[in-house]
N, CA, C and O atoms as a Tripos MOL2 file, in Angstrom:
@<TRIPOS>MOLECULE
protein
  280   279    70     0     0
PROTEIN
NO_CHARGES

@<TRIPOS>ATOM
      1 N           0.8400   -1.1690    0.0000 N.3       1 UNK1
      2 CA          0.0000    0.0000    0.0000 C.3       1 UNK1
      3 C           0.8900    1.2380    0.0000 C.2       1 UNK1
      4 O           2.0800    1.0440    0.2450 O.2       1 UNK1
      5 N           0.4440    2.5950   -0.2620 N.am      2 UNK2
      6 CA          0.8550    3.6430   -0.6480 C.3       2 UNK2
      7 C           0.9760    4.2100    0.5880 C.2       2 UNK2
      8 O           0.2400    3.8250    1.4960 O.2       2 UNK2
      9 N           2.0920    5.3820    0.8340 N.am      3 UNK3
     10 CA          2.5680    5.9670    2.2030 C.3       3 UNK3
     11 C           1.3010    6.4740    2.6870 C.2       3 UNK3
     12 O           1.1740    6.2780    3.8960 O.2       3 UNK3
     13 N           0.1180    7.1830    2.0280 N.am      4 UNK4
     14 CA         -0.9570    7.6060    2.6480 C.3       4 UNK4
     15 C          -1.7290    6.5460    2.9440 C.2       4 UNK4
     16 O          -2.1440    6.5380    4.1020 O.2       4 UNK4
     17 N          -2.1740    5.2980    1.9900 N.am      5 UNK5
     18 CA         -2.8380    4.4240    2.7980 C.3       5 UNK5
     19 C          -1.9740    3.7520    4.2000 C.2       5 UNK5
     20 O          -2.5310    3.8050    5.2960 O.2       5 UNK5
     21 N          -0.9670    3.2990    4.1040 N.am      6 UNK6
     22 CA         -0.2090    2.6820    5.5720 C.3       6 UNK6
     23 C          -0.4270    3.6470    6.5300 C.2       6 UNK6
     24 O          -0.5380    3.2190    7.6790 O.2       6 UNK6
     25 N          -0.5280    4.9790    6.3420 N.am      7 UNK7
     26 CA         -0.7250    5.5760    7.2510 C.3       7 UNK7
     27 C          -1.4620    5.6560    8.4430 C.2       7 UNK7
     28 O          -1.1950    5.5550    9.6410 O.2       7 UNK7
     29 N          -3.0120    5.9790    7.4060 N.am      8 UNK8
     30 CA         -4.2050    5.6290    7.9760 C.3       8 UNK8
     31 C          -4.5680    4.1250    8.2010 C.2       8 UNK8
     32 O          -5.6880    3.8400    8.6240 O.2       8 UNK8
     33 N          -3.5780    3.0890    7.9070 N.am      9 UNK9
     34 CA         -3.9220    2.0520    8.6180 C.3       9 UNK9
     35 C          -3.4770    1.9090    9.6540 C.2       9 UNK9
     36 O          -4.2310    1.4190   10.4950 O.2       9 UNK9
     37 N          -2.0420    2.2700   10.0770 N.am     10 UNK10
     38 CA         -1.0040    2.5630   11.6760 C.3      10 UNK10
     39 C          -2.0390    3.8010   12.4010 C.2      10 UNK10
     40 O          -1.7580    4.5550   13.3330 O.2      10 UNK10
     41 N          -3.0220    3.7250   11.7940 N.am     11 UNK11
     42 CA         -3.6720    4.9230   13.0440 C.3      11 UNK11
     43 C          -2.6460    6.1160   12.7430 C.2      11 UNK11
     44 O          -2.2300    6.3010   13.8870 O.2      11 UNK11
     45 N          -2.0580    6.9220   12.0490 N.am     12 UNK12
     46 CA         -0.9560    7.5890   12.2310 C.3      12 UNK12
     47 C          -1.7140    9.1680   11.8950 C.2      12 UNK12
     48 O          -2.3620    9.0760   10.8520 O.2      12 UNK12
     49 N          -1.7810   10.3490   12.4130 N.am     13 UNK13
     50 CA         -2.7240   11.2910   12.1400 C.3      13 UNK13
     51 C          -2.0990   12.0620   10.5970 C.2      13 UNK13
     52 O          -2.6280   13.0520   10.0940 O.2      13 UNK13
     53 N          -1.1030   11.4800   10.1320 N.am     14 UNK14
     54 CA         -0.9980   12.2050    8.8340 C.3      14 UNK14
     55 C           0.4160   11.2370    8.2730 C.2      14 UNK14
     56 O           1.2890   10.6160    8.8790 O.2      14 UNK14
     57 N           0.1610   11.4450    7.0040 N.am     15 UNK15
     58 CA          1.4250   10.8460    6.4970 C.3      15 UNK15
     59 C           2.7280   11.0920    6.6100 C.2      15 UNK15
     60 O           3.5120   10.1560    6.4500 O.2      15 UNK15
     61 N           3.2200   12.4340    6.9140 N.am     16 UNK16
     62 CA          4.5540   12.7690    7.7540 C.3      16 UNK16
     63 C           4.5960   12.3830    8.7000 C.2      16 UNK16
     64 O           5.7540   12.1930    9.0710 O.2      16 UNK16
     65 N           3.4850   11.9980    9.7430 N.am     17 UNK17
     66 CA          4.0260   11.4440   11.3250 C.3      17 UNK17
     67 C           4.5960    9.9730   10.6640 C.2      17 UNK17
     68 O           5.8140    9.8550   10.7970 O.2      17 UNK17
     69 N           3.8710    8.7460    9.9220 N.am     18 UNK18
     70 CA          4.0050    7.9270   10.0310 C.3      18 UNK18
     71 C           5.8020    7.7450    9.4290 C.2      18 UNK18
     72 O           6.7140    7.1030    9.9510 O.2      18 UNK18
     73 N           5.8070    8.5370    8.2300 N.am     19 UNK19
     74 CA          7.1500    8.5250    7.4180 C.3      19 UNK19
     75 C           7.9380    8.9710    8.7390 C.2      19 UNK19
     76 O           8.8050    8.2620    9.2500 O.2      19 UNK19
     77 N           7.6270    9.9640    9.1360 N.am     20 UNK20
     78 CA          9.0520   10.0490   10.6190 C.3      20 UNK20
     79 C           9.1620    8.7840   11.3860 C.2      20 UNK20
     80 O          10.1540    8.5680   12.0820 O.2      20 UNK20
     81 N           7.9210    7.7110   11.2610 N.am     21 UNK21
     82 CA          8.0480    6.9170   12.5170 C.3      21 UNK21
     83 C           8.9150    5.4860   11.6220 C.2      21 UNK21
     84 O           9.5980    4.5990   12.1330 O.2      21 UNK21
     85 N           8.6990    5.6190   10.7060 N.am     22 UNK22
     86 CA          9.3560    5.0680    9.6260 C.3      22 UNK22
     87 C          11.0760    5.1210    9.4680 C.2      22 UNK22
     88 O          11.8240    4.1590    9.6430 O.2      22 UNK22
     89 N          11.3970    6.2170    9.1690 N.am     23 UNK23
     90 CA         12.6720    6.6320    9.5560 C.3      23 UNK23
     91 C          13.5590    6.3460   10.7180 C.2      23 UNK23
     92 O          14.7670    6.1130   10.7490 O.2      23 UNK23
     93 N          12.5130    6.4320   11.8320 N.am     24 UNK24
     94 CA         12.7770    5.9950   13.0050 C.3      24 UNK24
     95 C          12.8150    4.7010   13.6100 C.2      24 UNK24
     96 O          13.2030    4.4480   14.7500 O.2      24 UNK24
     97 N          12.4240    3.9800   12.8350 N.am     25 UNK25
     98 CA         12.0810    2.2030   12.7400 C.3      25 UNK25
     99 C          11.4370    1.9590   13.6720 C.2      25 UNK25
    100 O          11.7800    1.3140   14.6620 O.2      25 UNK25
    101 N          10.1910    2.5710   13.3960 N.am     26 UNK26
    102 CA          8.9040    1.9870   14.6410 C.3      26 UNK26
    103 C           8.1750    1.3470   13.2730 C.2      26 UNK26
    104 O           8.0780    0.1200   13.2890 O.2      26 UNK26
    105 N           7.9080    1.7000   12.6690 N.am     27 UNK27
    106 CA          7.5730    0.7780   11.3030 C.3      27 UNK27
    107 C           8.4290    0.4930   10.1000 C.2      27 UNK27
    108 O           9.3370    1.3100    9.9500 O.2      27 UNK27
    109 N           8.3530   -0.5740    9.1070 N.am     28 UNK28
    110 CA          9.2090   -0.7970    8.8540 C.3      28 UNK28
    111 C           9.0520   -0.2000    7.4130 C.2      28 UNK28
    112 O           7.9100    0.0150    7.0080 O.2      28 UNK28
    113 N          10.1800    0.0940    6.5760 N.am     29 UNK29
    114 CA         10.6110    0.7480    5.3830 C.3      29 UNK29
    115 C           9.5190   -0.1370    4.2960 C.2      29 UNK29
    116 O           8.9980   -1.2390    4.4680 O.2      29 UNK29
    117 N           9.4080    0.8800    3.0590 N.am     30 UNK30
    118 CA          9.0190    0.0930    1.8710 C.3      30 UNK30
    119 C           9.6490   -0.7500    1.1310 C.2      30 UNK30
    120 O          10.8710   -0.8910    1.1770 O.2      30 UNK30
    121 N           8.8320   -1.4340    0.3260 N.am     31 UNK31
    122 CA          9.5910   -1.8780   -0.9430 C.3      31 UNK31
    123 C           9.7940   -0.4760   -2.0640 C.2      31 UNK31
    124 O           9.2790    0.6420   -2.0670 O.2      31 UNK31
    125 N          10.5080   -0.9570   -2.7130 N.am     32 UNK32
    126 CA         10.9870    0.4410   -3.5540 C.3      32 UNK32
    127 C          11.2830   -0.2580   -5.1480 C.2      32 UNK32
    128 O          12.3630   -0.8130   -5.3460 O.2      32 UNK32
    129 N          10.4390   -0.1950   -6.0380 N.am     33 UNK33
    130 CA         10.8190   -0.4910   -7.4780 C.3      33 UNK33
    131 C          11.4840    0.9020   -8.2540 C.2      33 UNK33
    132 O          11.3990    1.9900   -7.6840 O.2      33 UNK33
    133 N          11.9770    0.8110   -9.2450 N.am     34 UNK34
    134 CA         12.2910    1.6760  -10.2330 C.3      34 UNK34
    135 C          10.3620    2.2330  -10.9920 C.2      34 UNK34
    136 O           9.4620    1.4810  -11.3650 O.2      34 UNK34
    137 N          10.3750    2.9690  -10.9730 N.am     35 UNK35
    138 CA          9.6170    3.5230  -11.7620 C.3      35 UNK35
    139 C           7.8370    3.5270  -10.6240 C.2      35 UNK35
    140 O           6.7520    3.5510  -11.2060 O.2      35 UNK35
    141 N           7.8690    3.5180  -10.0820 N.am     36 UNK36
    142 CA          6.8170    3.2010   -8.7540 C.3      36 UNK36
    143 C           7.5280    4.0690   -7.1450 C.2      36 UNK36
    144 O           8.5660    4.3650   -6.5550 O.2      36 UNK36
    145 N           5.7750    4.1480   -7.0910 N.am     37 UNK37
    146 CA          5.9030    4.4110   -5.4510 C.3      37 UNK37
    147 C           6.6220    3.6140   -4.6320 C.2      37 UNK37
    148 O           6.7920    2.5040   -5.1350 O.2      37 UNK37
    149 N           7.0920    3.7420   -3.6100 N.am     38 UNK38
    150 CA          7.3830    3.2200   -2.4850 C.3      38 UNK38
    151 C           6.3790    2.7240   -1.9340 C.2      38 UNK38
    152 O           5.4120    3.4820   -1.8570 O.2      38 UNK38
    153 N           6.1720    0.8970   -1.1900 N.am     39 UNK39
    154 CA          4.6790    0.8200   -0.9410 C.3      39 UNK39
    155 C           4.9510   -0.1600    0.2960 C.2      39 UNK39
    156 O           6.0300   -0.7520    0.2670 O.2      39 UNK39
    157 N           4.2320   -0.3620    1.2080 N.am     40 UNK40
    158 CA          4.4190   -1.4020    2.3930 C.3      40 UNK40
    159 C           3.3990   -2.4960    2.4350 C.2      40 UNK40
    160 O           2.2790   -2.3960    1.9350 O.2      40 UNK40
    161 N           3.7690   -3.3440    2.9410 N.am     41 UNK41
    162 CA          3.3200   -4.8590    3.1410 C.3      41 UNK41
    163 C           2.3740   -4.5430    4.1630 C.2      41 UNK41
    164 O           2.7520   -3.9760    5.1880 O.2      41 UNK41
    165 N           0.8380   -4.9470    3.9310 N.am     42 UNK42
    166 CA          0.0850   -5.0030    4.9830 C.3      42 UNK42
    167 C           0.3940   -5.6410    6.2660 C.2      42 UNK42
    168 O           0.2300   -5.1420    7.3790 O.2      42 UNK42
    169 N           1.0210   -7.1980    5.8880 N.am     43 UNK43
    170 CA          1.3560   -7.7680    6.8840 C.3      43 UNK43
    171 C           2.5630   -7.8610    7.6710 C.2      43 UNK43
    172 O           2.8120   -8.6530    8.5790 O.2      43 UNK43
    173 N           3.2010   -7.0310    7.2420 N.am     44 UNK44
    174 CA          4.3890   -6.6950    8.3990 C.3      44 UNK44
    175 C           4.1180   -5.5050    8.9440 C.2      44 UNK44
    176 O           4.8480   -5.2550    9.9040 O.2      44 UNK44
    177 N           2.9720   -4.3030    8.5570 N.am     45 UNK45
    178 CA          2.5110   -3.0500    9.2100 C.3      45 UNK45
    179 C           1.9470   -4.0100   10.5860 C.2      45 UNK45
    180 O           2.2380   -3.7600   11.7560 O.2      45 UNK45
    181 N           0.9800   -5.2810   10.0680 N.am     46 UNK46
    182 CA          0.1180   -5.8550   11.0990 C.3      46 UNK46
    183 C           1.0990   -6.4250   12.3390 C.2      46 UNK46
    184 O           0.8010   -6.3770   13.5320 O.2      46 UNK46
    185 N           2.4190   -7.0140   11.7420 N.am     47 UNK47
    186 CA          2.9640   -7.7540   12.5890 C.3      47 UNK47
    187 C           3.7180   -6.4470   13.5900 C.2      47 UNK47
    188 O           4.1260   -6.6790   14.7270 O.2      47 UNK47
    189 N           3.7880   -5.3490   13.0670 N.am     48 UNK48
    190 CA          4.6030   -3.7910   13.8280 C.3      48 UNK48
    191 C           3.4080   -3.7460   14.6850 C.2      48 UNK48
    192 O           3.7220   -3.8870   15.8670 O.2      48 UNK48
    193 N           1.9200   -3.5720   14.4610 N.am     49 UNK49
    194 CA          1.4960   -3.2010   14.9220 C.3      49 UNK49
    195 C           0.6320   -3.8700   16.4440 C.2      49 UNK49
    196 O           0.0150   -3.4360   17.4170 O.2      49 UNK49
    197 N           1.1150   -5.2940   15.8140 N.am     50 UNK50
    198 CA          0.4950   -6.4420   17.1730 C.3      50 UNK50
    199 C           2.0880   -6.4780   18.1910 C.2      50 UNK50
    200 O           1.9580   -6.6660   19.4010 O.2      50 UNK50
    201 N           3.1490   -6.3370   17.7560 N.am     51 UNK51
    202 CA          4.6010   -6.1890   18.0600 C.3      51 UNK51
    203 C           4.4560   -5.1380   19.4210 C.2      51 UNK51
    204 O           4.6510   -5.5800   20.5530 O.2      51 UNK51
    205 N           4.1760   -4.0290   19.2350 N.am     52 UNK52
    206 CA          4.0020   -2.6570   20.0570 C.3      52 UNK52
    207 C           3.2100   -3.0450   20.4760 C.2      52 UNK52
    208 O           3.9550   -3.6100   21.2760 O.2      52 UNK52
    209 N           2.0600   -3.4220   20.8440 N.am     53 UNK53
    210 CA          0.9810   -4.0950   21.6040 C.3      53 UNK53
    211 C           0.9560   -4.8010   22.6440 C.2      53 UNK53
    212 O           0.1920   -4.7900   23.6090 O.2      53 UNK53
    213 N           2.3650   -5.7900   22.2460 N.am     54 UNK54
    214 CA          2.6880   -6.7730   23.1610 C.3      54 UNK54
    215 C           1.6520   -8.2320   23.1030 C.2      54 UNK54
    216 O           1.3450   -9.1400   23.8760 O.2      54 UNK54
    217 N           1.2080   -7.6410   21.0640 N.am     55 UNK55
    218 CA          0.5810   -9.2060   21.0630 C.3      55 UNK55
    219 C           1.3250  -10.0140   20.4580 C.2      55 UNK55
    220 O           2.3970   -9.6170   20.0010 O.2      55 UNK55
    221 N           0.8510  -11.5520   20.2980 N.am     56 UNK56
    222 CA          1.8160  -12.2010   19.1880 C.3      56 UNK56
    223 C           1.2720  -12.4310   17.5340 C.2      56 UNK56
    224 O           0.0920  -12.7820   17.5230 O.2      56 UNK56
    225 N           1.5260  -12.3800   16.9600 N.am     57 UNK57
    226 CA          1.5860  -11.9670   15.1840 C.3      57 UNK57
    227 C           2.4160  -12.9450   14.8680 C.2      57 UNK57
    228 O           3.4930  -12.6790   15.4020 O.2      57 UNK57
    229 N           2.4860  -14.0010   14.2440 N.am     58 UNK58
    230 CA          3.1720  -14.7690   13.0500 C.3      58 UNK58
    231 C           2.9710  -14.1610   11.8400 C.2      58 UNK58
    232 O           1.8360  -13.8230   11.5020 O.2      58 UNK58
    233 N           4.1860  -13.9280   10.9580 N.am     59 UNK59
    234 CA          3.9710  -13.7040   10.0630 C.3      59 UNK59
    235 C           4.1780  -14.9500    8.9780 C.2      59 UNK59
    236 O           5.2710  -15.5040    9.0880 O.2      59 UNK59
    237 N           3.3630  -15.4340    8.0280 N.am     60 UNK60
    238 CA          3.1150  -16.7500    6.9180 C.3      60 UNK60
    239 C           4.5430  -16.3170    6.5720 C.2      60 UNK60
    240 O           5.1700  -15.3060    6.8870 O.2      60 UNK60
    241 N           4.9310  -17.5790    5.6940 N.am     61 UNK61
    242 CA          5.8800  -16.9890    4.4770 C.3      61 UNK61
    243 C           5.3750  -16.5090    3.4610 C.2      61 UNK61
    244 O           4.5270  -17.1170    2.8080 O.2      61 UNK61
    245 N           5.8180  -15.3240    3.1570 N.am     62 UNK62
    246 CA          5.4780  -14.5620    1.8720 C.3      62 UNK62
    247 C           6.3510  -15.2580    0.5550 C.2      62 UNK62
    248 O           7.5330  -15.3550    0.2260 O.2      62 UNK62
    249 N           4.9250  -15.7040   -0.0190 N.am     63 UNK63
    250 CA          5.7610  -16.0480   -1.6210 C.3      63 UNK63
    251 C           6.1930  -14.5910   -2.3890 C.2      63 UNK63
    252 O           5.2940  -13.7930   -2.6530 O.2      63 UNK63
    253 N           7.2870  -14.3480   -2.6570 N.am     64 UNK64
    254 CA          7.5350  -12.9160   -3.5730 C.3      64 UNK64
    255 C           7.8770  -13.7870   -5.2400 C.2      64 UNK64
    256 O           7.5690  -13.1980   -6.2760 O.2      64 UNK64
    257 N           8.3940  -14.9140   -5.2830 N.am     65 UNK65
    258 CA          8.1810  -15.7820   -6.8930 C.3      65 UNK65
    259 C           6.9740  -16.6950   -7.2390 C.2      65 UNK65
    260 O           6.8110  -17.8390   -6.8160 O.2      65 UNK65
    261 N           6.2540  -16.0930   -7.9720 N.am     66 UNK66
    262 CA          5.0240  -16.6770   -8.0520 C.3      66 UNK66
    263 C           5.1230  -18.2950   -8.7420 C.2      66 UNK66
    264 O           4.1810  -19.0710   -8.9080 O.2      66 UNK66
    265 N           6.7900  -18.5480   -9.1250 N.am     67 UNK67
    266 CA          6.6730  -19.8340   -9.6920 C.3      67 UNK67
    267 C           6.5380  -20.8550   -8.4790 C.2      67 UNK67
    268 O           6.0560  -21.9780   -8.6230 O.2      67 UNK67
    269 N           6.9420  -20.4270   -7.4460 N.am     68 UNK68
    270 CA          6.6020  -21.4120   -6.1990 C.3      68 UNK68
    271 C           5.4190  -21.6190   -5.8940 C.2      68 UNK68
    272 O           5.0900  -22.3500   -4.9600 O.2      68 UNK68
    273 N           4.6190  -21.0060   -6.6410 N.am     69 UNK69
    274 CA          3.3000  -21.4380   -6.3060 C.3      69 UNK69
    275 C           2.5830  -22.7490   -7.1110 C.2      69 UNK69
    276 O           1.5400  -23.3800   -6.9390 O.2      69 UNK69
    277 N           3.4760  -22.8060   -7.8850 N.am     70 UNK70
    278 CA          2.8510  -23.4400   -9.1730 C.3      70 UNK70
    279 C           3.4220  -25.2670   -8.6910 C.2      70 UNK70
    280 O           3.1570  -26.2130   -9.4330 O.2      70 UNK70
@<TRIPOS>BOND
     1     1     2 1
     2     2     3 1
     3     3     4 2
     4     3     5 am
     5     5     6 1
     6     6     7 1
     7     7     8 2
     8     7     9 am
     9     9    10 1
    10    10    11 1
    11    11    12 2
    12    11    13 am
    13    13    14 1
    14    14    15 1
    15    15    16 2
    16    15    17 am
    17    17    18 1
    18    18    19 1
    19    19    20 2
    20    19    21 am
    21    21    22 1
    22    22    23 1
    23    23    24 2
    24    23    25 am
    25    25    26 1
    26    26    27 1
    27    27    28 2
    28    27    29 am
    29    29    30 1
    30    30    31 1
    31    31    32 2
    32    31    33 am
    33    33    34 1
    34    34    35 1
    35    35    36 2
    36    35    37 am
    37    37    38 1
    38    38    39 1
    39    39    40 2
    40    39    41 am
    41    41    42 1
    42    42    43 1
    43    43    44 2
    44    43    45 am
    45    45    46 1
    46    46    47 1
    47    47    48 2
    48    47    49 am
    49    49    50 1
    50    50    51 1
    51    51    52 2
    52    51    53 am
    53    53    54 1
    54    54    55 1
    55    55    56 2
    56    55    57 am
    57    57    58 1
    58    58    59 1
    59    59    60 2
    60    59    61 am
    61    61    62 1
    62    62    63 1
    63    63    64 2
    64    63    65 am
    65    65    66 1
    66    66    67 1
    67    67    68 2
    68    67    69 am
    69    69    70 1
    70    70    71 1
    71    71    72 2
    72    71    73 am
    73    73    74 1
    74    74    75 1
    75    75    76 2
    76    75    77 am
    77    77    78 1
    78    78    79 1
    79    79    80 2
    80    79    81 am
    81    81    82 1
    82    82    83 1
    83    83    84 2
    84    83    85 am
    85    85    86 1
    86    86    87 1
    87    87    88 2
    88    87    89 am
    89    89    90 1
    90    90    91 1
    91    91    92 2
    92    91    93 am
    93    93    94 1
    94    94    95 1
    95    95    96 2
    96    95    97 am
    97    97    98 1
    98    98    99 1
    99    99   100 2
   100    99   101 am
   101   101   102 1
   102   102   103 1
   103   103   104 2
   104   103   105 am
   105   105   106 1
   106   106   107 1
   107   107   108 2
   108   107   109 am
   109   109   110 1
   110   110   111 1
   111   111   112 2
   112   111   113 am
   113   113   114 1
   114   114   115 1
   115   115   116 2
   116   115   117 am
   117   117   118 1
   118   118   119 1
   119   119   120 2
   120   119   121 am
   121   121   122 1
   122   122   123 1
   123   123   124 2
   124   123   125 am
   125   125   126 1
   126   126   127 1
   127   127   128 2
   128   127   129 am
   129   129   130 1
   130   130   131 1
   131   131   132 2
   132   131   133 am
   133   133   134 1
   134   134   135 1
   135   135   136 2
   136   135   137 am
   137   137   138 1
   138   138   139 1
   139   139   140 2
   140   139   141 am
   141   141   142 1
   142   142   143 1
   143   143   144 2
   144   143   145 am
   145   145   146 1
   146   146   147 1
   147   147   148 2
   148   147   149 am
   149   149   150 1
   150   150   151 1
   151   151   152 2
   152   151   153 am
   153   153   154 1
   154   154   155 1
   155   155   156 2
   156   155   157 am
   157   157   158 1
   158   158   159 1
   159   159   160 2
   160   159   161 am
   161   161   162 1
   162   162   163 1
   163   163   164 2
   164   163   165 am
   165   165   166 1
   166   166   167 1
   167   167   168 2
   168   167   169 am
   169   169   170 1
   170   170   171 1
   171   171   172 2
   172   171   173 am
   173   173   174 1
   174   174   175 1
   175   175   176 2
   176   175   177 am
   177   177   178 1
   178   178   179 1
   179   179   180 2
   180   179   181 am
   181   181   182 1
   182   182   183 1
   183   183   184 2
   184   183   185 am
   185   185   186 1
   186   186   187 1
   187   187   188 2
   188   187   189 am
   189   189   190 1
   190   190   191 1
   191   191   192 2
   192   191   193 am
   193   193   194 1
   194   194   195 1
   195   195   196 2
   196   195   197 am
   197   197   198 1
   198   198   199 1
   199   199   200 2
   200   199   201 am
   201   201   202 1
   202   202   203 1
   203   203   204 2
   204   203   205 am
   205   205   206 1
   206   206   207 1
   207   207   208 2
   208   207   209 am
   209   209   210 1
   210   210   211 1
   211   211   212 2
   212   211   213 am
   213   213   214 1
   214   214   215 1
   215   215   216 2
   216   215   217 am
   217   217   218 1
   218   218   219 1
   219   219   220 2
   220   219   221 am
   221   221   222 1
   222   222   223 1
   223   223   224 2
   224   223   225 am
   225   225   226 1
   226   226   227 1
   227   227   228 2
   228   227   229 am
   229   229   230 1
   230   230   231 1
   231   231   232 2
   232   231   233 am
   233   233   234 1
   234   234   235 1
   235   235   236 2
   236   235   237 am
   237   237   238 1
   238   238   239 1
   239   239   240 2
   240   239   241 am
   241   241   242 1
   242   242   243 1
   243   243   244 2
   244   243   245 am
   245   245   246 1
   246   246   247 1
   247   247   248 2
   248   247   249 am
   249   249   250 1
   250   250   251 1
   251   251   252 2
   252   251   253 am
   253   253   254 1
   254   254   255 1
   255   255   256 2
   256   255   257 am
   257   257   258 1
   258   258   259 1
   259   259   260 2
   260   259   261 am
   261   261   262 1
   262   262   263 1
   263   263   264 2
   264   263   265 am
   265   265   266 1
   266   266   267 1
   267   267   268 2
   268   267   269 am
   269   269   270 1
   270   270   271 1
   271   271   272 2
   272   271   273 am
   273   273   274 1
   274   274   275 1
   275   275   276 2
   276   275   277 am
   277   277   278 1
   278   278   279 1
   279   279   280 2
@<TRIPOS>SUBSTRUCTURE
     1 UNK1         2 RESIDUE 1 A UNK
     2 UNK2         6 RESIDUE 1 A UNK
     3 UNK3        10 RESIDUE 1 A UNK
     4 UNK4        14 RESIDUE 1 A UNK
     5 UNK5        18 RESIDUE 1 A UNK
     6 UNK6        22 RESIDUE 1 A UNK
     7 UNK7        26 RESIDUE 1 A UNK
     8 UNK8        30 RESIDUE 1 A UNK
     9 UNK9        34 RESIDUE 1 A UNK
    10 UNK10       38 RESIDUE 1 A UNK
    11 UNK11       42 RESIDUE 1 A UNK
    12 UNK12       46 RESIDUE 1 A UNK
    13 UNK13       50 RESIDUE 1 A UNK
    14 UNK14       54 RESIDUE 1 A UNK
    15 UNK15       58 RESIDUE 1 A UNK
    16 UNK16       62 RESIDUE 1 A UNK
    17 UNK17       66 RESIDUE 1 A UNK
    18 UNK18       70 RESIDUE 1 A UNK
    19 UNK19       74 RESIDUE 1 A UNK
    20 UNK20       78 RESIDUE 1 A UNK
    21 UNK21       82 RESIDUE 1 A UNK
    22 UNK22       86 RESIDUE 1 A UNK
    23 UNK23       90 RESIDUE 1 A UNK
    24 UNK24       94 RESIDUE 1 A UNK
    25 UNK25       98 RESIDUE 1 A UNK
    26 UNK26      102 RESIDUE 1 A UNK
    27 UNK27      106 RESIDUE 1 A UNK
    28 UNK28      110 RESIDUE 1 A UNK
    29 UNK29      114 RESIDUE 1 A UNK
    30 UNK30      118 RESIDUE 1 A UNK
    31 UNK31      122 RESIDUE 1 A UNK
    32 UNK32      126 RESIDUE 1 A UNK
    33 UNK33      130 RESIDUE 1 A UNK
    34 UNK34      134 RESIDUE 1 A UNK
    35 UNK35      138 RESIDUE 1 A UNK
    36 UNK36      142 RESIDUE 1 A UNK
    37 UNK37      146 RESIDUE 1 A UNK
    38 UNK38      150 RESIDUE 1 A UNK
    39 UNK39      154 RESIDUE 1 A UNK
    40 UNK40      158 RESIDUE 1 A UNK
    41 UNK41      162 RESIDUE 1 A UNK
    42 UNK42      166 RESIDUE 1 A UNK
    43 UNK43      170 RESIDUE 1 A UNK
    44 UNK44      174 RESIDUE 1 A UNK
    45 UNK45      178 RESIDUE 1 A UNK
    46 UNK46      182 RESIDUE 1 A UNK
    47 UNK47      186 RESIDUE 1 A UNK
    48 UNK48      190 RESIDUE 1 A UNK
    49 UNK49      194 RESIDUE 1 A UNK
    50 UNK50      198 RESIDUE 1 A UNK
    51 UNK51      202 RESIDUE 1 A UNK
    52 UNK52      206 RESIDUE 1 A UNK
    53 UNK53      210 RESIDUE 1 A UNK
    54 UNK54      214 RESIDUE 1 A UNK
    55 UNK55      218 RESIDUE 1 A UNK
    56 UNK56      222 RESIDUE 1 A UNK
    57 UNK57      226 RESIDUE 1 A UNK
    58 UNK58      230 RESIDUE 1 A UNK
    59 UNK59      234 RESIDUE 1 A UNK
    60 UNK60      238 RESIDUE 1 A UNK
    61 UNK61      242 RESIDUE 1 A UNK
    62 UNK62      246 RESIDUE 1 A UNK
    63 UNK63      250 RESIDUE 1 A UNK
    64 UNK64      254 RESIDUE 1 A UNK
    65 UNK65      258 RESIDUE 1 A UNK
    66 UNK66      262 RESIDUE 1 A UNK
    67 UNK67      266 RESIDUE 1 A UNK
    68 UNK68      270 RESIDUE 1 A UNK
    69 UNK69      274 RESIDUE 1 A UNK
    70 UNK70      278 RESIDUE 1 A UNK
């Protein structure tokens, strides 16, 4: 998702707080392609956000090669 959507999903009151908290590694950095936004993984925002909570969060393995699926 896009720096304004992660935002408003971390509860964060604007997209500069969250990017500072970002910077700051309370959440974690994007992926970054050539020619594209910078965008974050729902489920590692979820696993930051059950983390600070003091809940527990597994995160699956993420397939990123879709031939492993096959």
């Amino acid at each position: 998702m896009t720096a304004d959507l992660a935002a408003g999903f971390c509860g964060e009151p604007s997209v500069e707080a969250f990017l500072r908290k970002v910077e700051q590694g309370i959440y974690p950095g994007p992926k970054r392609e050539p020619g594209s936004l910078p965008k974050w993984h729902r489920r590692k925002l979820e696993h930051t956000i059950a983390r600070r909570h003091g809940l527990r969060f597994e995160i699956p393995n993420l397939v990123e090669d879709a031939s492993e699926l096959i």
